[in-house]
N, C-alpha and C positions, 0 to 999 in steps of 0.2 A: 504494500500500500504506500502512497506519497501521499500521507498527509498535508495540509496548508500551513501557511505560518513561518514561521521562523527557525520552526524544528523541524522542517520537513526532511524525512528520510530523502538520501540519495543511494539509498542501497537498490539494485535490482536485481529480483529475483528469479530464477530458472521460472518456466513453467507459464510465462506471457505469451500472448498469441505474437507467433513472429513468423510468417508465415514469408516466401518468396518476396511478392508483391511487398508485402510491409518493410521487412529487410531495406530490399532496394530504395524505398521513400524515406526512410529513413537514415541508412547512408548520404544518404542524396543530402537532407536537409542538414546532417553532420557538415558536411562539405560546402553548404551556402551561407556558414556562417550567421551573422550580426541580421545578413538581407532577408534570409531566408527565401522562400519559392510560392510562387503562386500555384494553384490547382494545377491550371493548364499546364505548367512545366512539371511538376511531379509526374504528372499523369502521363508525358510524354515520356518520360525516363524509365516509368515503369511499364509503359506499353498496355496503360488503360485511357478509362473514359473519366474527363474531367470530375464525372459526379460520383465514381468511386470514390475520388481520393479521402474523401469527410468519413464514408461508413469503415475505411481500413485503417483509418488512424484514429476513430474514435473511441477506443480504449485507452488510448495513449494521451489525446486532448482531456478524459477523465480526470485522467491522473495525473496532468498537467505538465507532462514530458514532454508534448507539442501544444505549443501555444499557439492559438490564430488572432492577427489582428485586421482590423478591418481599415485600409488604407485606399481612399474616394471608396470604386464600387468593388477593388478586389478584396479579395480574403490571401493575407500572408502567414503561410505556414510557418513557424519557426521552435526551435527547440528551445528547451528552459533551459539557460545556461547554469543551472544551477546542479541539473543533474548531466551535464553534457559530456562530462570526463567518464563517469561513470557509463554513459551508455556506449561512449567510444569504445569502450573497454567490452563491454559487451557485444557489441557488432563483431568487432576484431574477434571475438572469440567464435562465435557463430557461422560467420562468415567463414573463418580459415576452417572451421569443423565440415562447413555445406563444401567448399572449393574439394578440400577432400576427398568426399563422396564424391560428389559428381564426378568426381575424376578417375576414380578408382570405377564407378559403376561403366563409363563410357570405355573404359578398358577393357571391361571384363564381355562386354558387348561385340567388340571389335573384335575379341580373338574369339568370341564364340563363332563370329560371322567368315572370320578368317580360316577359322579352322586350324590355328596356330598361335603361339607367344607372340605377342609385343617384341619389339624390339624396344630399346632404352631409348633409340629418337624417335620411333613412333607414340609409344606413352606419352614422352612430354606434348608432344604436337596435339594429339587427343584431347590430354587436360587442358594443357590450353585453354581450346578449343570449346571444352565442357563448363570449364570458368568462363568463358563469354555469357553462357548462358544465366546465368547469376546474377549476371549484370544488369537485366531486362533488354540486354542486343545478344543475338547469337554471333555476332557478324565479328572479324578480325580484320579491320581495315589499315592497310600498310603502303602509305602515300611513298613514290620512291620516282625518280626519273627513268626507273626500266626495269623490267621483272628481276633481272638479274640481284640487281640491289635492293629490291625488296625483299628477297631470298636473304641477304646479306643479313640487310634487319631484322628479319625473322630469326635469323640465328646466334643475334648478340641477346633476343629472348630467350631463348633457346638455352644460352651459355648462362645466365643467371641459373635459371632453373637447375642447371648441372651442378653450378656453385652450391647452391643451399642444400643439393644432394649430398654436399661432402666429396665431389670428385676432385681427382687432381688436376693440372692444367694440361697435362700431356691423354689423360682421359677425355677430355673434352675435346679437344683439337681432335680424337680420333673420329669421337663422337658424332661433331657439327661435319665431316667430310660425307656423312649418310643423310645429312637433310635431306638433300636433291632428291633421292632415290625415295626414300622412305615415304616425303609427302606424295610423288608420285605414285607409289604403290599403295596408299589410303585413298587417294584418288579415286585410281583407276578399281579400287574394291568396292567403290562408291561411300565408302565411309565420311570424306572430307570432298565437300564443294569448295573446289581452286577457278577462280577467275581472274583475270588480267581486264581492269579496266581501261582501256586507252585512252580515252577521255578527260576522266581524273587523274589518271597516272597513278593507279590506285591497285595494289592484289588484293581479290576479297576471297578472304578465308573462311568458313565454317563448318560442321558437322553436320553432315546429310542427313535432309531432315524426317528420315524414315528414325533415323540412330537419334535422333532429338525428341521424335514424338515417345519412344520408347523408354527415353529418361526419363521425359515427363512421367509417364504411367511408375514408375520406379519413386522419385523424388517424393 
C-alpha cells in the first residue's frame, strides 16, 4: 500500500499487476522524467489505443505512483518522484527477469524448428531479437550507409553481449566472424525477417512472426 502524507511508504511490493503493456508505460514514463507523456505518446510506445492508457495504469494512479495532471485540455502522465528510485529498481528487476525469458523461450523454439542447437551467434541474435519485443517494437532498426556496415553494427551488439557472457577477447573475434553466416541461416529457416531498406539506408531486423505469435501464446 502507498499511503498519503508524509509517511508514505516507498516500499514496492512483488505481487502488483505489471503486466507487458504496463511494464512498457511505465519505463517509458521513468524515462520522460520532470515532463512526463501525454496519453497519445504512451499509447504509441506501447502499441495501444489512447483510451487504454487510464484503465492500465489505474492501479498505479490509486496508489499514487502515477500522477496525472491536467495541463489546457491534455492529461500528463507523470510519476511520483517520490517513489521513483524505488520503482527504477523494480522495473530493472522485472524487466532483466522478462528479457531472460523471452530469450531463452525464443531459443528453445528455434532449435525445436531447427531440428538442432543454437549456435552461440545465433542465441544472441535470437535474444536480441526476442528483447525487441518487450519493448512494444518487435523491429531492430540499424541506420548504416550500406548493409555491409550495418552488419558491422550489429556486431559491436553483438560483442557486448559476448562481454557480459564472461568471454574472452580472442572468443569473441572468433565468435562475430559467424554473424554473416548464422543471421543468414535464421533467415533463410525463416526464423528472422532481414530487410535492406534503401530508402532509409536502414537493415530491419526481426523474428518471424509465426516465432513471435508463439511467444506470445508462451509469455
Amino acid at each position: 500500500m502507498f499511503p498519503t502524507g508524509s509517511h508514505m511508504d516507498t516500499t514496492i511490493t512483488p505481487g502488483r499487476p505489471r503486466g507487458r503493456k504496463v511494464i512498457i508505460l511505465l519505463d517509458h514514463l521513468l524515462a520522460s522524467g520532470e515532463k512526463g507523456a501525454t496519453a497519445a505518446e504512451l499509447a504509441h510506445v506501447a502499441g495501444i489505443a489512447s483510451k487504454q492508457v487510464y484503465p492500465l495504469l489505474r492501479w498505479w494512479i490509486e496508489k499514487r505512483v502515477v500522477i496525472v495532471e491536467k495541463v489546457g485540455w491534455l492529461n500528463i502522465y507523470k510519476l511520483n518522484t517520490r517513489i521513483k528510485r524505488a520503482l527504477e529498481k523494480l522495473l530493472r528487476i522485472i524487466l532483466r527477469s522478462r528479457e531472460a525469458r523471452v530469450a531463452s523461450l525464443a531459443q528453445r523454439l528455434a532449435e525445436h524448428k531447427l531440428l538442432r542447437r543454437l549456435s552461440p551467434v545465433e542465441k544472441e541474435i535470437l535474444a536480441l531479437l526476442a528483447e525487441r519485443i518487450l519493448s512494444g517494437s518487435p523491429y531492430l532498426r540499424i541506420h548504416a550507409e550500406n548493409p555491409r556496415q550495418a552488419l558491422d553494427i550489429l556486431k559491436v551488439k553483438l560483442e557486448s553481449r559476448f562481454r557480459a557472457l564472461g568471454l574472452n577477447p580472442n572468443e569473441i573475434s572468433a565468435l562475430l566472424l559467424e554473424t554473416d553466416e548464422a543471421l543468414n541461416e535464421l533467415n533463410e529457416a525463416g526464423l528472422v525477417y532481414m530487410a535492406w531498406d534503401t530508402r532509409n539506408h536502414t537493415l530491419i531486423l526481426r523474428l518471424d512472426k509465426s516465432l513471435e505469435e508463439e511467444l506470445h501464446q508462451l509469455l
